[in-house]
C-alpha positions in Angstrom: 0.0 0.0 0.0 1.2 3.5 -1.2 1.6 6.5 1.2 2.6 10.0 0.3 5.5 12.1 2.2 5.1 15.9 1.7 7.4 18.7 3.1 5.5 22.1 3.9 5.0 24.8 3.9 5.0 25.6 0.3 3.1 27.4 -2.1 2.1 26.2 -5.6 2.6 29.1 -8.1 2.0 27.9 -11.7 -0.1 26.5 -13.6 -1.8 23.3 -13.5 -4.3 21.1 -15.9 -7.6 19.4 -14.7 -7.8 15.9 -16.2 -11.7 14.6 -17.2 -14.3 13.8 -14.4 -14.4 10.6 -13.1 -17.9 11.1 -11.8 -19.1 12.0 -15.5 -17.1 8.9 -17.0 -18.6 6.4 -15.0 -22.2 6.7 -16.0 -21.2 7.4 -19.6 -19.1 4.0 -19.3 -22.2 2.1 -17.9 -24.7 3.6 -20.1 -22.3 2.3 -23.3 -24.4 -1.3 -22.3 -27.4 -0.5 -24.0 -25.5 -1.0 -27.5 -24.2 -3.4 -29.7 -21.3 -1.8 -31.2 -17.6 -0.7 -30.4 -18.1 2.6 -28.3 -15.1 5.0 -28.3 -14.3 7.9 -25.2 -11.6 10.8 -25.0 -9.9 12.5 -21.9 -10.5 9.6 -19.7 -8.9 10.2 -16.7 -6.5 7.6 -15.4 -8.0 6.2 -12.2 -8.7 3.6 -9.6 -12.2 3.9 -10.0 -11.9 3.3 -13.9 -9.4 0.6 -14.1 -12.4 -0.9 -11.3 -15.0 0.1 -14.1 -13.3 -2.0 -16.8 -12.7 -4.7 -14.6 -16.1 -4.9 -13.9 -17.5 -4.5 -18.0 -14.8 -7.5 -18.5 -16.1 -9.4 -16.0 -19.5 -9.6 -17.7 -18.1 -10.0 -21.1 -17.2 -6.4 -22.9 -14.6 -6.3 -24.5 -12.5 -2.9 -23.9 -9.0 -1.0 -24.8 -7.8 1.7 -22.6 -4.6 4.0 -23.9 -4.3 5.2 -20.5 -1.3 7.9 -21.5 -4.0 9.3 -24.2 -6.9 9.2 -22.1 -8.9 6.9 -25.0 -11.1 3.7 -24.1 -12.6 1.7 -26.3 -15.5 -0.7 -25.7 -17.4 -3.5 -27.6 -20.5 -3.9 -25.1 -21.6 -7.5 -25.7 -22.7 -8.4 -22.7 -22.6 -12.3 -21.8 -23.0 -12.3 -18.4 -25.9 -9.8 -16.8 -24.0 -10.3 -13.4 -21.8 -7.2 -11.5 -19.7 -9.3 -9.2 -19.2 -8.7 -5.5 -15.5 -8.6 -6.3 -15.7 -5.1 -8.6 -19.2 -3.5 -7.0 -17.4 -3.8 -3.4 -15.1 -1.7 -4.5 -16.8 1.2 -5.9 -20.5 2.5 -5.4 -21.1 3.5 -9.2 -20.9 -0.3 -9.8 -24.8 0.4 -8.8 -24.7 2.0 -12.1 -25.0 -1.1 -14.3 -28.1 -1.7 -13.0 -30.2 0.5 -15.4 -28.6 -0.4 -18.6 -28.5 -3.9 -18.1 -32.3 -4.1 -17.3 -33.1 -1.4 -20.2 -31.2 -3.8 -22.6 -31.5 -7.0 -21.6 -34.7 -7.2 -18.9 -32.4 -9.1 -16.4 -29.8 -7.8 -14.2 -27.9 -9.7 -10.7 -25.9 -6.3 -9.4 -24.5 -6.5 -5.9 -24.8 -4.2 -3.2 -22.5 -1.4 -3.8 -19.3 -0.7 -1.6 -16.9 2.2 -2.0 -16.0 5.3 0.7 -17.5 5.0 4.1 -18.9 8.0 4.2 -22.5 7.2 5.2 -25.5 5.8 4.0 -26.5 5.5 -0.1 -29.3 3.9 0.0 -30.0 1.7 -3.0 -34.4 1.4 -2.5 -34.5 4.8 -5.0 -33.3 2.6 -7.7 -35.3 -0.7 -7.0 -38.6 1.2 -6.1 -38.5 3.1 -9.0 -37.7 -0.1 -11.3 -40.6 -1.9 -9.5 -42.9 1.2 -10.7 -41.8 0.4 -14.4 -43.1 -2.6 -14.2 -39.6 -4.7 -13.3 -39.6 -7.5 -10.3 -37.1 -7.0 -8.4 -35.6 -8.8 -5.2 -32.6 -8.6 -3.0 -31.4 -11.9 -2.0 -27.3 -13.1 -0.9 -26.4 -9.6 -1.2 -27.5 -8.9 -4.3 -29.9 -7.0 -6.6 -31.8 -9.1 -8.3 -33.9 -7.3 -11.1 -36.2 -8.9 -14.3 -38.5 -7.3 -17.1 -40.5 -9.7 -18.5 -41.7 -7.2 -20.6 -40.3 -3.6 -21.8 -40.6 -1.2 -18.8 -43.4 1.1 -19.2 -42.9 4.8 -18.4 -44.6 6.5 -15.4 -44.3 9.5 -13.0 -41.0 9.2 -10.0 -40.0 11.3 -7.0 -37.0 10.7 -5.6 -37.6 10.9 -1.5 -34.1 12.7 -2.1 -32.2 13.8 -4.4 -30.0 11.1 -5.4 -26.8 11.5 -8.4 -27.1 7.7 -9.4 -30.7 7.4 -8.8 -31.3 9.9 -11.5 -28.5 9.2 -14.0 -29.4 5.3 -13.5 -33.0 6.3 -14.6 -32.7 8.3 -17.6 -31.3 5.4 -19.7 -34.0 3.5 -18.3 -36.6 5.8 -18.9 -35.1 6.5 -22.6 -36.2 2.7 -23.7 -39.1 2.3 -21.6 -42.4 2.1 -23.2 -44.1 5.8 -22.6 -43.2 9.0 -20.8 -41.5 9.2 -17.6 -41.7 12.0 -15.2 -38.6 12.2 -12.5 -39.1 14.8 -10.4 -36.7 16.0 -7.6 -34.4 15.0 -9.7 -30.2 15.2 -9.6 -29.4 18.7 -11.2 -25.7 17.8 -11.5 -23.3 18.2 -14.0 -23.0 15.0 -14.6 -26.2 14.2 -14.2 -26.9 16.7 -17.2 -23.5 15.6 -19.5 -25.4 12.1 -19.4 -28.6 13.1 -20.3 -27.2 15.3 -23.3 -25.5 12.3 -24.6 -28.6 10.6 -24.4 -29.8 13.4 -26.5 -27.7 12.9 -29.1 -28.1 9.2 -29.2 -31.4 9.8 -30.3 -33.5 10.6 -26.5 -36.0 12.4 -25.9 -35.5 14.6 -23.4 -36.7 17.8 -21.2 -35.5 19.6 -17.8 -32.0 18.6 -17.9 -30.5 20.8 -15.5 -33.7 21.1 -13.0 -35.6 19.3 -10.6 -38.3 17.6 -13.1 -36.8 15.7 -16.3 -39.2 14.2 -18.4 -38.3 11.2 -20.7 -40.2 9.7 -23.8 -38.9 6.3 -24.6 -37.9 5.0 -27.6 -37.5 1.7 -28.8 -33.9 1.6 -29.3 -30.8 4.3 -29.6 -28.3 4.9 -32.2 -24.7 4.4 -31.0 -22.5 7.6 -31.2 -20.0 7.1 -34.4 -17.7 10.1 -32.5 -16.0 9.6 -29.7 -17.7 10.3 -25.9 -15.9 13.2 -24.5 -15.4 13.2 -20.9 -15.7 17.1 -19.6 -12.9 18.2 -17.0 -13.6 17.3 -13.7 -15.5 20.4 -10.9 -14.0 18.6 -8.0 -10.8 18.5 -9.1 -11.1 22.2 -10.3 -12.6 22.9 -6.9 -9.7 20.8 -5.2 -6.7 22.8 -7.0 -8.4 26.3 -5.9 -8.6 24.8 -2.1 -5.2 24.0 -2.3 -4.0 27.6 -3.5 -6.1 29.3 -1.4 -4.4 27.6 1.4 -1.2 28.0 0.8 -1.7 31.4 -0.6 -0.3 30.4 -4.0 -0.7 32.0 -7.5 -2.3 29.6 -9.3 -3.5 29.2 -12.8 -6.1 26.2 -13.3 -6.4 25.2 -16.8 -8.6 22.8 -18.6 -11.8 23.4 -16.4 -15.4 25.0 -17.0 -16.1 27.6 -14.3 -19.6 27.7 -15.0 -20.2 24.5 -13.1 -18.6 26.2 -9.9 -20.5 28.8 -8.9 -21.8 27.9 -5.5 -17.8 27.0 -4.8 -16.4 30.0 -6.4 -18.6 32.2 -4.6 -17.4 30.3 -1.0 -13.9 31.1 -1.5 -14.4 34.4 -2.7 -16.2 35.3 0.4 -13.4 33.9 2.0 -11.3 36.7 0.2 -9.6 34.5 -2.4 -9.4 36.4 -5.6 -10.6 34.0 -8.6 -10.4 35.6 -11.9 -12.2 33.5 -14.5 -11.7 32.8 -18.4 -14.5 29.9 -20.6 -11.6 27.6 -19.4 -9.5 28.6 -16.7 -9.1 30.0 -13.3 -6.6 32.3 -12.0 -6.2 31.7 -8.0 -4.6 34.3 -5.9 -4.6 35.5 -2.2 -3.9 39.2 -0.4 -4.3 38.6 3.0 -5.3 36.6 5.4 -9.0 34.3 4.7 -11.7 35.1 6.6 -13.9 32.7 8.3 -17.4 32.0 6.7 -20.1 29.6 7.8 -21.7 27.6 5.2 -23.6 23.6 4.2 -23.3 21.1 1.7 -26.4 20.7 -0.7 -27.3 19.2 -3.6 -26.3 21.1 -6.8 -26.1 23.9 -7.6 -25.7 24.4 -3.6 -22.4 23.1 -2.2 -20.7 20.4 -3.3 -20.4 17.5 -0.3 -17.3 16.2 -2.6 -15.8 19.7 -1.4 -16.7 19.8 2.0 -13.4 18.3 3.6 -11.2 20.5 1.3 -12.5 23.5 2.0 -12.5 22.2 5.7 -9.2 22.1 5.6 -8.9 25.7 3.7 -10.7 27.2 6.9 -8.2 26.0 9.3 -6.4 28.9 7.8 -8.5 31.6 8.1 -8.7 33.8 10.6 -11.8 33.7 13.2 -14.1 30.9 13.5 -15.8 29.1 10.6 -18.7 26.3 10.4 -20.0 23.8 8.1 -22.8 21.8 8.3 -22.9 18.7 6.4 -26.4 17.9 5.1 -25.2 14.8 2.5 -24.0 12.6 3.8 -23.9 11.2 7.9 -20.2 10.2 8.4 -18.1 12.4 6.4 -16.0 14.4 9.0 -13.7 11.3 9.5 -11.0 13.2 8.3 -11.4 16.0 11.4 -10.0 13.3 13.5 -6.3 13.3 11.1 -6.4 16.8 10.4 -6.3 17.5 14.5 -3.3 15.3 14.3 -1.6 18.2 12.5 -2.9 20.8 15.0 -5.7 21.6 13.9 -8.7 23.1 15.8 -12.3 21.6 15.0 -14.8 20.3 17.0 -17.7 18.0 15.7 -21.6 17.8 17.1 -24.0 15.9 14.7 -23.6 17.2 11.2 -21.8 20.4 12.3 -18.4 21.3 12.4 -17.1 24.0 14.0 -13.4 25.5 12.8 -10.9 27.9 15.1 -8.3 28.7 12.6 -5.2 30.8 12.3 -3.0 28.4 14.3 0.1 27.0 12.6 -0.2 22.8 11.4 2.7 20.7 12.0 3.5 17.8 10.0 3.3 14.3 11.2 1.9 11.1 10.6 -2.0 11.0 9.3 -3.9 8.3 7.3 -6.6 8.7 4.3 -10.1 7.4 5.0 -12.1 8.2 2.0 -11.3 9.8 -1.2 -12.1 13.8 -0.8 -10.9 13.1 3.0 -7.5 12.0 1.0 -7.4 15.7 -0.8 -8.0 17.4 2.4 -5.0 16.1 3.8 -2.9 16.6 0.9 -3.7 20.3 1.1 -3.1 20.3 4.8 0.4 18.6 4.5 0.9 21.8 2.0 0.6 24.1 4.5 2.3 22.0 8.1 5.5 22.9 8.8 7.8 19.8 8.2 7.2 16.3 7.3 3.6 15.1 6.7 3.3 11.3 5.6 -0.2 10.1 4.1 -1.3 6.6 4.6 -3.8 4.6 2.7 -3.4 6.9 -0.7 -5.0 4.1 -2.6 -8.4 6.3 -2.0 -6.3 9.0 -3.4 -6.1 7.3 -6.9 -9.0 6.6 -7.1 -10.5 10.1 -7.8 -7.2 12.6 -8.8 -5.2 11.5 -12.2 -1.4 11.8 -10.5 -1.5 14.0 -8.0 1.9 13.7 -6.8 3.4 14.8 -10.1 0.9 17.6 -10.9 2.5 18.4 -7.2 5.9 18.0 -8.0 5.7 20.0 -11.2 4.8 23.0 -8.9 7.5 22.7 -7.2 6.5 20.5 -4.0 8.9 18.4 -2.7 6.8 15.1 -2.4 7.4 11.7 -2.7 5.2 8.0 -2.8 6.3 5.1 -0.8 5.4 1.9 -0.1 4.6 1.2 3.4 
């Protein structure tokens, strides 16, 4: 197992490149089931999670090519066996994400219960409810989801209890070859959620109310595979990650490859913090006079505040002056990474969902260990700013989500290195 040793403080003038979003590849990967044909994708990033994606697509019988230097995939999505193993689903909670396609395309699918980042409940029942509404049976038995169509899934009216990412994006390609119209309402408004439904779109959907809290599908019979290649759009977290990190560290940084128009509930966070962000179509320009101020804010489903940025900016506020807050409204077990962050001197204290942060006080490095994949980011940008030698354990969560970290780091001048422990 990999671990990271970083020497701080430093700052990270430059410029840096956001590689494509894993969290827009995976459903774009999954939803490549419902064809028969080789399916092509551009700026892939090169991840855990997608190397875990393939793994999975093999295991059921697609065949696939990855040029993970050039960030190109290639898939031939014959399906042979309708079965996401334990093995790869444990692994990663988009593996929940096979589930539409599969019973869309096939009218059978035997997905187990997803694993990834303990960071709380995810509850699977907004997927299997709204299948059994279409008209699918659907059991869970031996860990697994169990699902069958006898018959081609006939569109009706859904309302999320909550608004859930992969209930939404797992129901537009099933609502796009069910029989009828379907009506999803409280509905994902992510980017991703919207990058899948406008591929959809061009594979021949029909489609309204991407982008808000009430999509409406009309189902057609079949799709027509996309002759171009899928392009994967730059990734908001790790855009959002890179400006944490400057901010911190009070860096000069130029963020390239991104689209600030999917940030603005972020952008407006650190700018009340009295970062100066100056924004191009496709870049950011990060800089810092003066000391941060402390601001109080909560996570919330887009365009609110992204969870997936709540522990870097967490870590962002230990430098501020004054006291901060942030109340996580997402997810129930996501301050893990308070505990390893107080390890480095830092001042939080945790009730509930709220944390409360005294900042201003100087971290010092020393051992700390990753628990989930944001929580992994956080620490990075902490070791930044500690004074001395910070080593990160458990990186493996790391990979997972950021496309080589430690050399984007290194390029900027850090001095950090990966071990094996």
């Amino acid at each position: 197992m990999d671990a990271l040793v970083i020497k701080g403080p430093v700052q990270i003038n430059g410029k840096v490149a956001v590689n494509g979003s894993k969290n827009s590849a995976l459903p774009l990967l999954f939803a490549s089931l419902i064809f028969d044909q080789e399916i092509h994708f551009e700026n892939v990033p090169r991840l855990w999670d997608i190397e875990t994606t393939l793994k999975l697509l093999n295991s059921m019988g697609v065949q696939s090519e990855w040029d993970r230097e050039a960030g190109r995939i290639s898939l031939v999505p014959w399906v042979l066996k309708k079965v996401a193993p334990y093995e790869w689903v444990s692994k990663m909670r988009a593996g929940i994400l096979a589930l539409g396609p599969l019973v869309a395309k096939y009218g059978e699918a035997y997905v187990s219960l997803p694993g990834g980042c303990a960071i709380g409940a995810r509850p699977v029942n907004f997927h299997t409810e709204s299948l059994k509404k279409m008209g699918a049976i659907v059991e869970v038995e031996h860990g697994y989801i169990k699902a069958t169509a006898p018959k081609r899934l006939q569109g009706t009216e859904i309302e999320f209890p909550q608004v859930s990412v992969t209930g939404t994006e797992n129901l537009l390609v099933v609502a796009a070859l069910a029989e009828g119209t379907t009506v999803l309402k409280n509905a994902a408004r992510e980017p991703e959620v919207t990058a899948l439904g406008e591929n959809l779109i061009k594979w021949g959907a029909d489609i309204q109310g991407l982008g808000t809290n009430e999509i409406t599908i009309k189902g057609k019979t079949k799709l027509t595979p996309p002759t171009d290649p899928i392009r994967i759009p730059p990734d908001r977290v790790e855009t959002g990650t890179w400006i944490a990190a400057a901010a911190a560290t009070k860096s000069d940084l130029t963020i390239e490859n991104c689209d600030p128009s999917e940030m603005g509930s972020v952008l407006a966070a650190f700018r009340e913090m009295g970062v100066q962000i100056d924004e191009t179509p496709n870049s950011l320009r990060v800089r810092t006079n003066g000391p941060l101020k402390a601001i109080d804010l909560e996570t919330a489903p887009y365009p609110g505040f992204p969870t997936d940025m709540q522990a870097q900016i967490l870590t962002t506020l230990c430098i501020a002056e004054g006291e901060s807050s942030i109340r996580e409204t997402i997810f129930e077990n996501r301050f893990m990474h308070v505990a390893e962050l107080q390890r480095l001197g830092a001042k939080i204290k945790v009730r509930g969902n709220l944390a409360k942060i005294t900042g201003g006080g100087p971290l010092r490095g020393a051992p700390i260990m990753a628990t989930d994949l944001r929580a992994s980011a956080s620490l990075v940008i902490a070791a930044l700013c500690a004074e001395g030698m910070t080593k990160i354990s458990r990186i493996y969560h790391l990979d997972r989500g950021y496309q080589r970290l430690d050399e984007k780091l290194q390029r900027l001048g850090v001095e950090v290195t990966r071990i094996s422990e």
